[in-house]
PDB file of N, CA, C and O in Angstrom:
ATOM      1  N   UNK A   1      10.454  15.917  -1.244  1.00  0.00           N
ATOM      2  CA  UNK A   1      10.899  14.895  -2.186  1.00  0.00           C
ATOM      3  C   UNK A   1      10.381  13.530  -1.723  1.00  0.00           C
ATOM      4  O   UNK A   1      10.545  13.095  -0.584  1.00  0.00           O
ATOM      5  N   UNK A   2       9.703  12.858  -2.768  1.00  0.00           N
ATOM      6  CA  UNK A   2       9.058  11.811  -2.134  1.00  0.00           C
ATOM      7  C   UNK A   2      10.411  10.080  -2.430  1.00  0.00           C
ATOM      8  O   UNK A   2      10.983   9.601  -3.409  1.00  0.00           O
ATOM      9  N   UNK A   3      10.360   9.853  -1.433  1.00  0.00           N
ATOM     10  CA  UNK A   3      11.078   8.703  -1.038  1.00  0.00           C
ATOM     11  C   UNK A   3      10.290   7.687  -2.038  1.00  0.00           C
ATOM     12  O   UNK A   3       9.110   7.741  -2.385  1.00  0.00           O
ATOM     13  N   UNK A   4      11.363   6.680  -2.421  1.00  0.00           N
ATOM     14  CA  UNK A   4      10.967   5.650  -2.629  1.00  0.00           C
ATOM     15  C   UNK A   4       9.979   4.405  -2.249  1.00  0.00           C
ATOM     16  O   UNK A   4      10.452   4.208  -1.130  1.00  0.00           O
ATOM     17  N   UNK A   5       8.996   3.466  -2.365  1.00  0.00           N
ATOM     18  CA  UNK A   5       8.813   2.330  -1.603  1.00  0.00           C
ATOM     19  C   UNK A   5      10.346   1.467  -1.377  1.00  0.00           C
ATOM     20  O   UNK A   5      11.256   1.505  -2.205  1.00  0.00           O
ATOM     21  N   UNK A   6      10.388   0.796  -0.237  1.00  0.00           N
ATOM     22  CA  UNK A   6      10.935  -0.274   0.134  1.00  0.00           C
ATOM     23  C   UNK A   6      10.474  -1.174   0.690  1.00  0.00           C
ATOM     24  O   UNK A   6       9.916  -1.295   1.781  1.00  0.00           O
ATOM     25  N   UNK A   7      10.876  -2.260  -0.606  1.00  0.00           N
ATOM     26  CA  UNK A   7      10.610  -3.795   0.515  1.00  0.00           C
ATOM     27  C   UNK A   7      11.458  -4.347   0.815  1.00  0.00           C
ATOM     28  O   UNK A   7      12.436  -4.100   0.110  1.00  0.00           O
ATOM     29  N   UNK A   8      11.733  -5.507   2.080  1.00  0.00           N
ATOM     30  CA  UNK A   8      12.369  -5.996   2.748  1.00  0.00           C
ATOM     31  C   UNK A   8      12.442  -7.538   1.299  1.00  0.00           C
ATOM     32  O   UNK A   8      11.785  -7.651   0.264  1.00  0.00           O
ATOM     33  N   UNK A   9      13.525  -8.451   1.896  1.00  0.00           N
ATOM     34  CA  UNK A   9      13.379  -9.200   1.126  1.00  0.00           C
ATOM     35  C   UNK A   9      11.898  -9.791   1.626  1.00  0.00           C
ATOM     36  O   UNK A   9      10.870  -9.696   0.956  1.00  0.00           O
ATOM     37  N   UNK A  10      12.008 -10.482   3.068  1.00  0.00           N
ATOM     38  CA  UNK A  10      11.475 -11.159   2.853  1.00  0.00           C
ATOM     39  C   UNK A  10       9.602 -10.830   2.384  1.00  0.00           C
ATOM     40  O   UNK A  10       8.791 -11.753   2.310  1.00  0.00           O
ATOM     41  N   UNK A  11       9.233  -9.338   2.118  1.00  0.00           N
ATOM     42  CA  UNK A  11       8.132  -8.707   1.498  1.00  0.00           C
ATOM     43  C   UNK A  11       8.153  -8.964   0.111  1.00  0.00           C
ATOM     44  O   UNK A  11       7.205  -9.344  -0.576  1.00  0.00           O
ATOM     45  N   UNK A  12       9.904  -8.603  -0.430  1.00  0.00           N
ATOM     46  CA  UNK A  12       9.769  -8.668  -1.796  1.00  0.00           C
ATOM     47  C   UNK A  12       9.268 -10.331  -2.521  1.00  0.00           C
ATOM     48  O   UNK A  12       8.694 -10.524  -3.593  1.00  0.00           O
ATOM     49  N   UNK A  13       9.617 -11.103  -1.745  1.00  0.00           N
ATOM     50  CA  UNK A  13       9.844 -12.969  -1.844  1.00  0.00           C
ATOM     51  C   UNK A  13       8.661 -12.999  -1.552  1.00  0.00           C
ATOM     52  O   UNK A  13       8.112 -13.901  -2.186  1.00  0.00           O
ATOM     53  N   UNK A  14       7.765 -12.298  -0.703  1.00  0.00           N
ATOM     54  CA  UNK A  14       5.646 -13.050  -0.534  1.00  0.00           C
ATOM     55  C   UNK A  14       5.507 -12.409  -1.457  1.00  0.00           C
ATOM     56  O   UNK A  14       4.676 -13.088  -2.060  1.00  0.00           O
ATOM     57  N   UNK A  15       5.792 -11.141  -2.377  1.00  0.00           N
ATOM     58  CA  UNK A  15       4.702 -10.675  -2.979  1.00  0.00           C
ATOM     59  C   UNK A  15       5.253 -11.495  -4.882  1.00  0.00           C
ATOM     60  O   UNK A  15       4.398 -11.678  -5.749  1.00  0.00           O
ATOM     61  N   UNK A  16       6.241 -11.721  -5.025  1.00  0.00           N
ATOM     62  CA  UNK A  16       6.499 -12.222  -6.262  1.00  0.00           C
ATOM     63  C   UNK A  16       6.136 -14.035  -6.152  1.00  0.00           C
ATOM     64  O   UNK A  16       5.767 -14.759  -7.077  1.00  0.00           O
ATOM     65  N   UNK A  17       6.355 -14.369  -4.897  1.00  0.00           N
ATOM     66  CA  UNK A  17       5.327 -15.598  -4.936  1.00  0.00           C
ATOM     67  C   UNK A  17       3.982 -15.165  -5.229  1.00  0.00           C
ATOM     68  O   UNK A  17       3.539 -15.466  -6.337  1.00  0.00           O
ATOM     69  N   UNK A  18       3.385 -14.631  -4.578  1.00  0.00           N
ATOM     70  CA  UNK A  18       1.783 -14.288  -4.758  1.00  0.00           C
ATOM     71  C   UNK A  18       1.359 -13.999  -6.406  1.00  0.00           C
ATOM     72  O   UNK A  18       0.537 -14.577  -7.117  1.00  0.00           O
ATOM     73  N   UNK A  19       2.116 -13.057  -6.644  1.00  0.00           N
ATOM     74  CA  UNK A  19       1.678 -13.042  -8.069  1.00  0.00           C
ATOM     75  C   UNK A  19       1.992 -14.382  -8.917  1.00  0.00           C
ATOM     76  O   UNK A  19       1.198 -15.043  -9.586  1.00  0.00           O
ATOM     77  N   UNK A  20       3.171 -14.567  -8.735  1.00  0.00           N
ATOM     78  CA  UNK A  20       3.249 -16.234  -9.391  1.00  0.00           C
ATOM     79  C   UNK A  20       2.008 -17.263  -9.139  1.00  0.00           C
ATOM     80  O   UNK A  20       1.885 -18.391  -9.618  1.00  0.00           O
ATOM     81  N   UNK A  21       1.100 -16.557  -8.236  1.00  0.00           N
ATOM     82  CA  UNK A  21       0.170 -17.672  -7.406  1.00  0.00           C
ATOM     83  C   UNK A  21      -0.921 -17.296  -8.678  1.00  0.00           C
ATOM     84  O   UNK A  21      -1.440 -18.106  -9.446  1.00  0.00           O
ATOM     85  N   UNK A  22      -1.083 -15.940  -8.652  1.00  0.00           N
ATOM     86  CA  UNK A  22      -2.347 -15.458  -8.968  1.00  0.00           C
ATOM     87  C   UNK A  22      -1.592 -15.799 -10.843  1.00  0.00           C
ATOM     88  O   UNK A  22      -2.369 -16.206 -11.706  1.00  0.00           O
ATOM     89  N   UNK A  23      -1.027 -15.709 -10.972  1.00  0.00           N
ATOM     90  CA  UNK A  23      -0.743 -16.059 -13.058  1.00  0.00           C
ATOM     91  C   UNK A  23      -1.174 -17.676 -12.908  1.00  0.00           C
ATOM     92  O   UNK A  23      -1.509 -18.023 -14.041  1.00  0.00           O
ATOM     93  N   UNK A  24      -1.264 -18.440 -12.287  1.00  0.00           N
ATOM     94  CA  UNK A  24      -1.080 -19.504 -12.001  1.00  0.00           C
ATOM     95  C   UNK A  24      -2.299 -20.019 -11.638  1.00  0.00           C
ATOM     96  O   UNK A  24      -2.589 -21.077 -12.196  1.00  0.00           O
ATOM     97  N   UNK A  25      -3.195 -19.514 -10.762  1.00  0.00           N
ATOM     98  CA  UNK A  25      -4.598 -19.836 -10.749  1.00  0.00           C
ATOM     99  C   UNK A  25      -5.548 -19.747 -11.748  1.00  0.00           C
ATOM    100  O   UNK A  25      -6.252 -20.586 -12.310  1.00  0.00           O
ATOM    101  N   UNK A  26      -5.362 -18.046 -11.892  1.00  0.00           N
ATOM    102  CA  UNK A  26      -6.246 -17.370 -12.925  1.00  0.00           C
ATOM    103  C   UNK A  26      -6.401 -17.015 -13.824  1.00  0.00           C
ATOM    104  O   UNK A  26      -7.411 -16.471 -14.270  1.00  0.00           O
ATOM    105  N   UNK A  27      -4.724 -17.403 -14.670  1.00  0.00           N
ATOM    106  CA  UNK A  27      -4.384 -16.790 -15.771  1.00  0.00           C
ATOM    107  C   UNK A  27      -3.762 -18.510 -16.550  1.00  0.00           C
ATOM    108  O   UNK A  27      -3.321 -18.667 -17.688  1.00  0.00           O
ATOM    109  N   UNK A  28      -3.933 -19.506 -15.530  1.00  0.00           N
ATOM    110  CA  UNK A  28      -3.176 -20.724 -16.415  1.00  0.00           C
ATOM    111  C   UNK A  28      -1.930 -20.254 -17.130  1.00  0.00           C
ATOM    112  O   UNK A  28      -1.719 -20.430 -18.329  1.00  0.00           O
ATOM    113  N   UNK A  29      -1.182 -19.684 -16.344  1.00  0.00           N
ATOM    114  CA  UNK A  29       0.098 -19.406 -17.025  1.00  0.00           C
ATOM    115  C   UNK A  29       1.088 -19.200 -15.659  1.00  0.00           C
ATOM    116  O   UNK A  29       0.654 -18.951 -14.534  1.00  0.00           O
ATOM    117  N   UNK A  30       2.572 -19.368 -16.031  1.00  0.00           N
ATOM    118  CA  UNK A  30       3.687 -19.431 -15.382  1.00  0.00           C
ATOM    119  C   UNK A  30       4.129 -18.558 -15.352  1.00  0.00           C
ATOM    120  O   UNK A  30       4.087 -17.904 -16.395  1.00  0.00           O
ATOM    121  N   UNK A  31       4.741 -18.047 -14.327  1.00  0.00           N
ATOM    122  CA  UNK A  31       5.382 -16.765 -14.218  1.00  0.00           C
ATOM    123  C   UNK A  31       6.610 -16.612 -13.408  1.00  0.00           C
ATOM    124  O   UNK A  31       6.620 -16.452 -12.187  1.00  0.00           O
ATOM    125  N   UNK A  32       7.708 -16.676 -14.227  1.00  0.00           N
ATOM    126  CA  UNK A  32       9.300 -16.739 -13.942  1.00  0.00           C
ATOM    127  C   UNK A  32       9.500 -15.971 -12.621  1.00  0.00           C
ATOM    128  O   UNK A  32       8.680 -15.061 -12.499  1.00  0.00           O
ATOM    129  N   UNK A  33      10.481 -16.109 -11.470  1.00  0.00           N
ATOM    130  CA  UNK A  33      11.096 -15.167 -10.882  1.00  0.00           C
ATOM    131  C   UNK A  33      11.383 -13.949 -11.536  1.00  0.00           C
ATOM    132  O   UNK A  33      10.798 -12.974 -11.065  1.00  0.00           O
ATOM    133  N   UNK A  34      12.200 -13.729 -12.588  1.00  0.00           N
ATOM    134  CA  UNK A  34      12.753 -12.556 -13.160  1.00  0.00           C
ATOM    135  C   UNK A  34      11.015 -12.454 -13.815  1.00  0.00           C
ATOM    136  O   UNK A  34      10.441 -11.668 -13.061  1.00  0.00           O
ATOM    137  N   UNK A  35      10.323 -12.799 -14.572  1.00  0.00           N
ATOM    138  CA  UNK A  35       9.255 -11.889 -14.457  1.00  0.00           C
ATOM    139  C   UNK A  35       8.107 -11.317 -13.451  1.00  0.00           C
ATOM    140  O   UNK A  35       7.257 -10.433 -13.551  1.00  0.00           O
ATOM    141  N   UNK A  36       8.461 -12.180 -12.502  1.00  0.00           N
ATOM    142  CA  UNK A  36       7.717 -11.530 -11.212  1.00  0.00           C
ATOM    143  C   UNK A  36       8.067 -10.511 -11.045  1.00  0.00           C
ATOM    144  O   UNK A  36       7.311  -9.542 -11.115  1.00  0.00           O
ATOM    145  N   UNK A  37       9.493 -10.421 -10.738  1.00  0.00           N
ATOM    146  CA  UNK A  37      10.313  -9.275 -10.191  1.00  0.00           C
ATOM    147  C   UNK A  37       9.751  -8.141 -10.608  1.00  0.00           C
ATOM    148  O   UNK A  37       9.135  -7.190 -10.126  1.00  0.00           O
ATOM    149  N   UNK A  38      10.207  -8.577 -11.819  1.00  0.00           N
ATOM    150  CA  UNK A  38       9.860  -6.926 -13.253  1.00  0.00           C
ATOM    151  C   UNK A  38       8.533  -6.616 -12.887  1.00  0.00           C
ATOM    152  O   UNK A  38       8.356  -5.415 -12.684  1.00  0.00           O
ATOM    153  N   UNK A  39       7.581  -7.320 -12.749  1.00  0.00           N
ATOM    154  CA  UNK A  39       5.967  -7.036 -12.493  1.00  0.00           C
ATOM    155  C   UNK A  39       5.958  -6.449 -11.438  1.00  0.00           C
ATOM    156  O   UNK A  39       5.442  -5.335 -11.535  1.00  0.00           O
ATOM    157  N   UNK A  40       6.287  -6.694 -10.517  1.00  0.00           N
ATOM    158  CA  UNK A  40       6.214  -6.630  -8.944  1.00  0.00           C
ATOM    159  C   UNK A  40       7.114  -4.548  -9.176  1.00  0.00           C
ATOM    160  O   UNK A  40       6.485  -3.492  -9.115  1.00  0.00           O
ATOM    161  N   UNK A  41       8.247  -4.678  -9.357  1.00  0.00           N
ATOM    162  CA  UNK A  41       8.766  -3.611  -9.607  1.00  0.00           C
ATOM    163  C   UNK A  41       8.093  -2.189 -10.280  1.00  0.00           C
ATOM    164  O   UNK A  41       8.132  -1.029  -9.869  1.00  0.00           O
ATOM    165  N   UNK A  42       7.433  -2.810 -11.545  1.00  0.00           N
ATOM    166  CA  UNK A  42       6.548  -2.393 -12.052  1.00  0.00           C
ATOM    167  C   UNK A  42       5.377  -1.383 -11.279  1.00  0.00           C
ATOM    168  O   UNK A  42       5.096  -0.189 -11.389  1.00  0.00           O
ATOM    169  N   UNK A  43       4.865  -2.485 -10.464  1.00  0.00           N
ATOM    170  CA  UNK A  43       3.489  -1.904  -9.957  1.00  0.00           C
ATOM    171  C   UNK A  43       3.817  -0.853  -8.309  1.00  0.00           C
ATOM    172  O   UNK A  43       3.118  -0.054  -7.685  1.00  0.00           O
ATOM    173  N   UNK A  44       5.353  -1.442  -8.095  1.00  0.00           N
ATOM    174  CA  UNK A  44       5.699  -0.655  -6.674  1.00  0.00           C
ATOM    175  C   UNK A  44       5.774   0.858  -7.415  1.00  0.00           C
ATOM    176  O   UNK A  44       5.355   1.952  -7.036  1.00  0.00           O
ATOM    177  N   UNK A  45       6.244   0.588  -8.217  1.00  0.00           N
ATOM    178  CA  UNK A  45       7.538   2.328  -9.097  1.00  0.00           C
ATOM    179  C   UNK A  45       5.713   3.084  -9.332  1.00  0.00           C
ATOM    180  O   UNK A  45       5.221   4.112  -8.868  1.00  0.00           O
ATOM    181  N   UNK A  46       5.128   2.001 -10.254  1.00  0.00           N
ATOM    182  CA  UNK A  46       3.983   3.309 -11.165  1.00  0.00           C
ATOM    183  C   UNK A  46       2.678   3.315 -10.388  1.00  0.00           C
ATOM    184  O   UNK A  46       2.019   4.350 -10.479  1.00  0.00           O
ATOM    185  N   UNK A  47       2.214   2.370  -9.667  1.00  0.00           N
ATOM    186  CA  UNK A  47       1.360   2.299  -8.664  1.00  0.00           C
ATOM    187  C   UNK A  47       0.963   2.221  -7.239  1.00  0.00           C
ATOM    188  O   UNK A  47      -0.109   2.500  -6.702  1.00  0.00           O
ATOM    189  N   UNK A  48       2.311   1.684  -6.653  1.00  0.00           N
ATOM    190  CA  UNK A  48       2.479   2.192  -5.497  1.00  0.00           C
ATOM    191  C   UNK A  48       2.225   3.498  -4.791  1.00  0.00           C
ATOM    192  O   UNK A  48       1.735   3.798  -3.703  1.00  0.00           O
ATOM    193  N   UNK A  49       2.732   4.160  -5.796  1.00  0.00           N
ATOM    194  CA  UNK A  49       2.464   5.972  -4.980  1.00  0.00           C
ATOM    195  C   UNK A  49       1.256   6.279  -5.260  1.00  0.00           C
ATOM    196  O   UNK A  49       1.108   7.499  -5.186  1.00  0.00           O
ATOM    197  N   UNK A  50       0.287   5.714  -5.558  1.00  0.00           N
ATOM    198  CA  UNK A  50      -1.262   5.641  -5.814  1.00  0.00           C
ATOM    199  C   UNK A  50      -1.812   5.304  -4.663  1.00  0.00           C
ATOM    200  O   UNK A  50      -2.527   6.086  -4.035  1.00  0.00           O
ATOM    201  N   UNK A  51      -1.492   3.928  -4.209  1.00  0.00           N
ATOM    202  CA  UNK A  51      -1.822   3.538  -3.044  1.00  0.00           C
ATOM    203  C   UNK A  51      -1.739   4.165  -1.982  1.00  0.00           C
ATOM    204  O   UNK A  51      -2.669   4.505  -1.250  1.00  0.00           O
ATOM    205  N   UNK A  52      -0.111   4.431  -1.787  1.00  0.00           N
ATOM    206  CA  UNK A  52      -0.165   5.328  -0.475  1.00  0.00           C
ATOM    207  C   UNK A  52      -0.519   6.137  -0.199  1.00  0.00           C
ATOM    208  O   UNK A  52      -0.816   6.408   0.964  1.00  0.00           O
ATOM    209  N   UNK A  53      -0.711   7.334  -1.782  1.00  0.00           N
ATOM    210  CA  UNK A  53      -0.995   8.405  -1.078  1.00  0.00           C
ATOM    211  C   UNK A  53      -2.788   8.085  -0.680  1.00  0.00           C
ATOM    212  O   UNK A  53      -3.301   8.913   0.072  1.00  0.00           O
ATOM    213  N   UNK A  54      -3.645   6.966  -1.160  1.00  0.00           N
ATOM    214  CA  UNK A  54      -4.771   6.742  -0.832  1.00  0.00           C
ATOM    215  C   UNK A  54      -4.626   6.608   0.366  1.00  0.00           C
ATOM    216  O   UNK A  54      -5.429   7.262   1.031  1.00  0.00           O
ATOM    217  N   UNK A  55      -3.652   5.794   1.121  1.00  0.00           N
ATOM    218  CA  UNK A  55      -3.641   5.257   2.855  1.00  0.00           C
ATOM    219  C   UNK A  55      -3.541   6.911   3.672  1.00  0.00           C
ATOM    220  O   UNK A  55      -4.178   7.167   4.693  1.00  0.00           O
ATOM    221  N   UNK A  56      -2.418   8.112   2.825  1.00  0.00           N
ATOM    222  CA  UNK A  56      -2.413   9.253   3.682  1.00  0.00           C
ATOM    223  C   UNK A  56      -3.830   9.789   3.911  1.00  0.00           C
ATOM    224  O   UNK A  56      -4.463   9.963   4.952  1.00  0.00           O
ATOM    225  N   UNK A  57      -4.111   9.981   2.736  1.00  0.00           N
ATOM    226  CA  UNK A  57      -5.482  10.693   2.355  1.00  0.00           C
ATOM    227  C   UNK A  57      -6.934  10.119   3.894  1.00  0.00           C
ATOM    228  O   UNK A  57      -7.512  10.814   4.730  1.00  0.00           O
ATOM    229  N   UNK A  58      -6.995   8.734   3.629  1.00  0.00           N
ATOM    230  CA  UNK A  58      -7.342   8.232   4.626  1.00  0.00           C
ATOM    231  C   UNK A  58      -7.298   8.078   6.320  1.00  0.00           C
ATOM    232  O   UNK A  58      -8.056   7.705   7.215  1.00  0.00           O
ATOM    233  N   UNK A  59      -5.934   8.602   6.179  1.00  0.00           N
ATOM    234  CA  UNK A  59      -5.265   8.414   7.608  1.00  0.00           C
ATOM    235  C   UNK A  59      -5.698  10.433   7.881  1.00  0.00           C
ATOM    236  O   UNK A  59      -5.947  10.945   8.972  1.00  0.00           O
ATOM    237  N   UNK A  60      -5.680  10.761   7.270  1.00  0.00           N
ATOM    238  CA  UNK A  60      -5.693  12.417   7.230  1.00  0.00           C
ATOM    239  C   UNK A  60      -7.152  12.416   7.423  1.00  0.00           C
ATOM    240  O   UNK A  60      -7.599  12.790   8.507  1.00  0.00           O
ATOM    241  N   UNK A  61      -7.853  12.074   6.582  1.00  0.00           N
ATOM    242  CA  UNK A  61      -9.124  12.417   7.604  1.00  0.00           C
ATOM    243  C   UNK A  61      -9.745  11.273   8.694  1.00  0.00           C
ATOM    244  O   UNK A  61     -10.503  11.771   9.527  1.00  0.00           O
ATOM    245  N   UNK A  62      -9.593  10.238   8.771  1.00  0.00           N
ATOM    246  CA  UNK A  62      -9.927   9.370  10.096  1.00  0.00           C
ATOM    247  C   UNK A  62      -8.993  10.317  11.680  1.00  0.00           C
ATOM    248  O   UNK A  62      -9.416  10.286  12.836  1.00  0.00           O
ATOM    249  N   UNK A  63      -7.750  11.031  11.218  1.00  0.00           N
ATOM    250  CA  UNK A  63      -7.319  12.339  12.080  1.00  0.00           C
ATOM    251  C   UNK A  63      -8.249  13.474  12.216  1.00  0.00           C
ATOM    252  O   UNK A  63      -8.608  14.035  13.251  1.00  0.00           O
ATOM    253  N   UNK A  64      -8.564  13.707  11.048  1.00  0.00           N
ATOM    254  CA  UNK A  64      -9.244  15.341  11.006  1.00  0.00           C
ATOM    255  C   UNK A  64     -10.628  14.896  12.100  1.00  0.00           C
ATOM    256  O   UNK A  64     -11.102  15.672  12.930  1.00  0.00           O
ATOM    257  N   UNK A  65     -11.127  13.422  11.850  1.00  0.00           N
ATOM    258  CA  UNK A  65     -12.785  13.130  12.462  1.00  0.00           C
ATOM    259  C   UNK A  65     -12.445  13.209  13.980  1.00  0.00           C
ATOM    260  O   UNK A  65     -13.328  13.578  14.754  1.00  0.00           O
ATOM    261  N   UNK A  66     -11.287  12.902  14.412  1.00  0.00           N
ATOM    262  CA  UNK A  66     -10.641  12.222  15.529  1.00  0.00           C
ATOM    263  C   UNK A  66     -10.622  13.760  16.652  1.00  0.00           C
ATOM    264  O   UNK A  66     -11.208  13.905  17.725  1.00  0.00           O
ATOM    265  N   UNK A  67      -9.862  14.592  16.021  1.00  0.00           N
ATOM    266  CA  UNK A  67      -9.366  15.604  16.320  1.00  0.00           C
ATOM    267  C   UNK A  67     -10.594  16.465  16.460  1.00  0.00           C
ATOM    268  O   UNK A  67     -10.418  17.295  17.352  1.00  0.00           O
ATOM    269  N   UNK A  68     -11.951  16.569  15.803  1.00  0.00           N
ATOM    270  CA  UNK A  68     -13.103  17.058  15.985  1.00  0.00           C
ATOM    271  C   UNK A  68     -13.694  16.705  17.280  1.00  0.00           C
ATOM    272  O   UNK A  68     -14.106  17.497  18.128  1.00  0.00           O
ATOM    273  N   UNK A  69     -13.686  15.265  17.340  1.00  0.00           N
ATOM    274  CA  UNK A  69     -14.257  14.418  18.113  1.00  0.00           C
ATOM    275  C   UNK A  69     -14.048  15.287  19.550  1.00  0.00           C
ATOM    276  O   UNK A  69     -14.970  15.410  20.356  1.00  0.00           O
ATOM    277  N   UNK A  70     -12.629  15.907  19.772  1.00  0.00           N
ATOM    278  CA  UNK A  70     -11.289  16.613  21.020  1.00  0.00           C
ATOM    279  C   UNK A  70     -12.842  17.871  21.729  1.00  0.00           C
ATOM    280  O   UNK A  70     -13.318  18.000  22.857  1.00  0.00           O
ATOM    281  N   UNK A  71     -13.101  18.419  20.645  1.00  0.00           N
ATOM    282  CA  UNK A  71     -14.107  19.639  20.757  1.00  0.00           C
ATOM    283  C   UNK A  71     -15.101  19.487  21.120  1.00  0.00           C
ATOM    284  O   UNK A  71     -15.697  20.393  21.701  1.00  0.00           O
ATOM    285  N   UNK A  72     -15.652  18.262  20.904  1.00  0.00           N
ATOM    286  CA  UNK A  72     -17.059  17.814  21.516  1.00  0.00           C
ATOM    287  C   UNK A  72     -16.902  17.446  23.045  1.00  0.00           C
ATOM    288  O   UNK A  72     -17.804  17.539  23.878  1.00  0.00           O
ATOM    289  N   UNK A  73     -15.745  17.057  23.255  1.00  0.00           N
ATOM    290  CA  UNK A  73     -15.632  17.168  25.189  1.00  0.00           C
ATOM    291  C   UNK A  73     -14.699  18.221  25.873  1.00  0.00           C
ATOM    292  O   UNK A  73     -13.884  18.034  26.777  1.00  0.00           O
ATOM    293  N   UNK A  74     -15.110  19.692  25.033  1.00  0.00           N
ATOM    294  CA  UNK A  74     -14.409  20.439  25.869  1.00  0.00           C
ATOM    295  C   UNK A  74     -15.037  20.883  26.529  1.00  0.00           C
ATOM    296  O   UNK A  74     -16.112  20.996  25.939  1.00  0.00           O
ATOM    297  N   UNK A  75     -15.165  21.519  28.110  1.00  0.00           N
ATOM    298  CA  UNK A  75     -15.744  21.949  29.446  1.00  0.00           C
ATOM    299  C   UNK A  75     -15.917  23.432  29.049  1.00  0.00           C
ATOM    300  O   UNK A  75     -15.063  24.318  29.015  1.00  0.00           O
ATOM    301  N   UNK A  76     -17.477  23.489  28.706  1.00  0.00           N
ATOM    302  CA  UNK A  76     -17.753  24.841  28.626  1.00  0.00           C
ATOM    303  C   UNK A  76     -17.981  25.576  29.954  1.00  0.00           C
ATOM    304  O   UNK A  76     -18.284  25.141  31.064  1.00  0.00           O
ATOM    305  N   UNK A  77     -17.737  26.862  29.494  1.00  0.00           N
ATOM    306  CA  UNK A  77     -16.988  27.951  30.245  1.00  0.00           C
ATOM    307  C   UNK A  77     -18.826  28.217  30.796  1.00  0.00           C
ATOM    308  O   UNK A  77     -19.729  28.016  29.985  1.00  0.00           O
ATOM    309  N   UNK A  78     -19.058  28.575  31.925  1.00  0.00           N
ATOM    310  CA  UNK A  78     -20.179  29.479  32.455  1.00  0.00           C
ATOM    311  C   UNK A  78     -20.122  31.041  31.932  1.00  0.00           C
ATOM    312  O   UNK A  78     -20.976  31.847  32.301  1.00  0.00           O
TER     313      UNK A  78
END
């Protein structure tokens, strides 16, 4: 059963600033706390588990290369 993301506040408070940053640079538009939130919420719930499972996927084989690597210095037998 896959767990939720969690952010801490003070994760949840950089990343709904940030987007407020980025509506605000690039989009010439304002972007409320309560619509940060919702955005921010948004992209943890439906895209988040996109991400991570990209970071496992990644972390799984930078292991698998790692763990190969073990075999290339094993002391062959005479």
């Amino acid at each position: 059963m896959q767990q939720p993301i969690k952010l801490n506040e003070r994760q949840r408070s950089e990343m709904i600033d940030s987007l407020q940053t980025y509506f605000d640079q690039e989009k010439d538009e304002q972007l409320g706390d309560l619509a940060a939130g919702l955005l921010l919420d948004f992209i943890v719930e439906e895209l988040g588990p996109i991400f991570y499972n990209a970071g496992i996927e990644a972390s799984y084989q930078f292991m698998n290369e790692k763990i190969e690597d073990l075999f290339g210095i094993q002391v062959r037998e005479r």
